[in-house]
N, C-alpha and C positions, 0 to 999 in steps of 0.2 A: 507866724505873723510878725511882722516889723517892729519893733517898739520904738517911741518919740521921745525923746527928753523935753524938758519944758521948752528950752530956746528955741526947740526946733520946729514949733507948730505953724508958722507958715508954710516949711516945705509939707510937715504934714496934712495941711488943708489943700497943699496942690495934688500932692498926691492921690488923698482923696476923692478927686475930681477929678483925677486921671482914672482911677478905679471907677469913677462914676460911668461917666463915657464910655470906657472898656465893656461896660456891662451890657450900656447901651445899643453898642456895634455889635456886640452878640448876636442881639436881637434884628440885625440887618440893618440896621441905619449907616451909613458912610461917613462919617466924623474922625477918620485918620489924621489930615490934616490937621485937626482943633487939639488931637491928643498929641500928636508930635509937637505940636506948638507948647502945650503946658507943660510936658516932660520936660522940654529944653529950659523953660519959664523956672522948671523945678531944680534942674540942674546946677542951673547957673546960680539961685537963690542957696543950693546947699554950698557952694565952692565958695560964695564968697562970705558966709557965716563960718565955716571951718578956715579960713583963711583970716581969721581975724577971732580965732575964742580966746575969750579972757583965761586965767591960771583958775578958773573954777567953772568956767564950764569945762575946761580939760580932766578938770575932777569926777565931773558926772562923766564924761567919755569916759575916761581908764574905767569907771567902775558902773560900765553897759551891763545890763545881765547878758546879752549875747554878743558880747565880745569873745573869742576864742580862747578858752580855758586849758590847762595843762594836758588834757585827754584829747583835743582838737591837735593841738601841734606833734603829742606823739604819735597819731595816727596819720599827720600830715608828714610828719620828719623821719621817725625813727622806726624799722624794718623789726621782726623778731624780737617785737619788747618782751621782757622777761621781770614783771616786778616780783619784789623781794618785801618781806615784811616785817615790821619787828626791829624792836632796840638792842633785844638778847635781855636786855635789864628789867622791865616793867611791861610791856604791851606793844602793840601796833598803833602808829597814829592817819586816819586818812585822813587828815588835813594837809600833811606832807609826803607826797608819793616818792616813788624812784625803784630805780632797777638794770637794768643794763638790756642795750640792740645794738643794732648797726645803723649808724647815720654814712649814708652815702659808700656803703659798704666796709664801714672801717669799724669798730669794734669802739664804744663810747657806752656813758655812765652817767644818768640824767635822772635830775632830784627836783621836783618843785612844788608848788603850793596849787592843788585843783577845789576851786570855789564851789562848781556845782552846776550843774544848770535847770534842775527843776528844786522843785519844792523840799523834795525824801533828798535828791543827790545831795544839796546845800546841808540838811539836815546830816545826812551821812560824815559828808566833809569838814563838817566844821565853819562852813562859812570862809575854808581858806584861812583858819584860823588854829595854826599845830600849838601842839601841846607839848613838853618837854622831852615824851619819846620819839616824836619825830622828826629831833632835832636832833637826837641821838642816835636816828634813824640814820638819816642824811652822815651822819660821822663815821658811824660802821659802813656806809657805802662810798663814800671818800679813801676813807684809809684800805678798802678793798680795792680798787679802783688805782690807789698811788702802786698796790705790791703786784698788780700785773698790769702797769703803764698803761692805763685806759684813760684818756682825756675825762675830765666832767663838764657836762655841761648843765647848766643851772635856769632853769624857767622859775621867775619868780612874779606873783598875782596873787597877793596878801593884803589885807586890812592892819596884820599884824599879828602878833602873838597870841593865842589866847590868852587871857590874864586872870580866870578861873580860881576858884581859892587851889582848889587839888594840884592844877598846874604848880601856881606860885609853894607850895609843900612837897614837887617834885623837883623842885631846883631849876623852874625855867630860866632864870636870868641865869645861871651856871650852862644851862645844856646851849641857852644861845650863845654865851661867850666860848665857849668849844667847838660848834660847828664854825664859829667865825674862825678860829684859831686853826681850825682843820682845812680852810681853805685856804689860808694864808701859807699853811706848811705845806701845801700838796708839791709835791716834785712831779706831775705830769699838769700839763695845761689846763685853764680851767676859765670857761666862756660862761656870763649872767647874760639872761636878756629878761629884761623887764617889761611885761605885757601891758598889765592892765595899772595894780595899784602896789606901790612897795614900798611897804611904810613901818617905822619901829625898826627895834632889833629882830624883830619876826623875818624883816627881808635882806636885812642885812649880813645874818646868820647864812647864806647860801648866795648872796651877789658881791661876796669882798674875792674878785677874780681876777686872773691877767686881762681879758677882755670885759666888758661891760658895755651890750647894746638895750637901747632904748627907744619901742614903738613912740612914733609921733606925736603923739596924745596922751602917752602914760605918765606917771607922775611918781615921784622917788622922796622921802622924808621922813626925820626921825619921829612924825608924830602927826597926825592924821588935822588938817584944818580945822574938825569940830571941835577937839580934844586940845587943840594952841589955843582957838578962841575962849574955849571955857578955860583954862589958866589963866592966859593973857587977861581977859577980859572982863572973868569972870561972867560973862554972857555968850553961851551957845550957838546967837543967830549972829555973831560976827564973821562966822567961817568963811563966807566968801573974801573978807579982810584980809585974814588971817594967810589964806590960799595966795592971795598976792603978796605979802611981804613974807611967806617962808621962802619963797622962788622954789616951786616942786615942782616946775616943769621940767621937760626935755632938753629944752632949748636953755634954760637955766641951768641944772647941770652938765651939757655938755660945756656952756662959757667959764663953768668953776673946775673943768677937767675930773667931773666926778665920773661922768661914764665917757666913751670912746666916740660912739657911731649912734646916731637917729636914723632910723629905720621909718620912712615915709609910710604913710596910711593910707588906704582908700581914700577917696573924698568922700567926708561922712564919717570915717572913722573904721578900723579895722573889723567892727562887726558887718557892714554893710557887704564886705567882700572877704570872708577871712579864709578864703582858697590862695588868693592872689596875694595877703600879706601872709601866709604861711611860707610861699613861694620865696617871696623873697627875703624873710627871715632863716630860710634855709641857705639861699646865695651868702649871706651876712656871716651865718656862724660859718661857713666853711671858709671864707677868706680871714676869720677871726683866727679860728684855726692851725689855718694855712700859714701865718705869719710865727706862730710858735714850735709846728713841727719839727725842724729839724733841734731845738733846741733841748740841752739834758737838762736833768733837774736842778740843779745847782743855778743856771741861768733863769731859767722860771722864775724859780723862787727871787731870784735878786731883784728880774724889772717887776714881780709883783709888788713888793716891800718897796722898789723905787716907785712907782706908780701912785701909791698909797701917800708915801712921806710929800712924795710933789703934790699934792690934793692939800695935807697940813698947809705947806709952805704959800701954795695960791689964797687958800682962806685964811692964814696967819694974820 
């Protein structure tokens, strides 16, 4: 069943009424006509609310419960997944996945953050929220990854870190300063696409990349709107505020050169269709790709480290 965000309850009441009528004509009545008429009535109402959301409704979009999750894109992208578990150090974390298949027949290494999509899953996963070993997860499959020249590619759809007392006493600010450190040093290519929400060191431990793509409606920042407006503000109900002066859209980080490519969404948003934004988030990482193959590691690493210092120098 479809689920509504607040803003969206006009289209939801047309919809509504289009369900109404469909029930109706079940039942033999000829009202084709009146439902093609409201659907269009519906369409057009959705195109031009997503054509105009503020940087907080875009908050409630990136973070849809049925926007497409790290297990939707491997299943849509990557052939022969094989995950892998375990830091070697302390435990497993399933807040941060990863493993190695073939994308497009070629041999790749794919680590990201899976939310959840029922109730047990979210519970399982953490909410999309790793813990220090699977951050150290994500580093033992990088530097695996670097010693037989497999590209990584990085899905990231986090809240953030957990920030747990047990985390914070296994060294999370250490294990996420490492995995960031571990992408920065990879000598084989290494692609982020940012889904839903990526925020904190949590998301940035796995998207400091040569490429960095970002769905239409996702949002990118070192600290979640509710979490600025209660420092800023000292009041919790500013966040909508707060979502407009950090600029944590797409559209805002592509003008500060923080990520490369916006990757267009459904109308509605990637949940509405997320066969067709899989689709072409697959076109996306392979021309991401494509641009760094022929290059060895020595070059990698240079325009990654140029890339990065040009982002200081734009917000200096």
């Amino acid at each position: 069943m479809r689920s509504y965000l607040d803003f969206e309850k006009p289209v939801a009441e047309l919809d509504s009424k289009v369900d109404e009528l469909r029930a109706m004509a079940a039942g033999g009545t000829d009202i084709s006509e009146e439902i093609s008429r409201i659907e269009e009535k519906a369409a057009l109402a959705l195109g031009e609310l997503y054509a105009n959301l503020t940087p907080w409704q875009k908050t409630l979009v990136a973070r849809h419960p049925q926007r497409p999750h790290f297990s939707d894109f491997i299943n849509g992208l990557i052939t022969e997944f094989t995950p892998l578990a375990g830091d070697r150090k302390f435990a497993d974390d399933e807040a941060l996945l990863g493993g190695f298949g073939r994308f497009r027949g070629e041999s790749i290494c794919v680590i990201g953050q899976e939310k959840g999509a029922s109730t047990e899953s979210r519970i399982k996963h953490n909410f999309g929220m790793a813990r220090p070993e699977g951050y150290r997860k994500a580093v033992r499959l990088m530097e695996m990854a670097e010693r037989f020249g497999i590209p990584v590619l990085s899905i990231v759809d986090s809240a953030g870190a957990y920030p747990g007392i047990g985390a914070e006493e296994r060294g999370q600010a250490e294990a996420i300063a490492r995995s960031t450190d571990a992408c920065l040093s990879l000598g084989v290519p290494n692609v982020a696409l940012i889904t839903g929400e990526a925020m904190s060191g949590g998301a940035i431990a796995i998207t400091t990349a040569n490429r960095v793509l970002m769905l239409e409606h996702a949002i990118y920042s070192v600290i979640s709107p509710e979490a600025a407006s209660s420092i800023l503000w000292r009041d919790g109900t500013k966040a909508q505020e707060a979502a407009t002066s950090m600029k944590i859209t797409a559209q805002d980080m592509l003008r500060f050169g923080v990520i490369d490519t916006i990757l267009k969404e459904p109308v509605g948003g990637a949940h509405r269709d997320p066969a067709v934004m899989i689709s072409a988030t697959a076109e996306a990482i392979d021309a991401a790709f494509g641009e760094l193959r022929n290059l060895d590691g020595d070059a990698i690493r240079r325009l990654r480290r140029q890339k990065f210092l040009e982002i200081g120098r734009k917000l200096g």
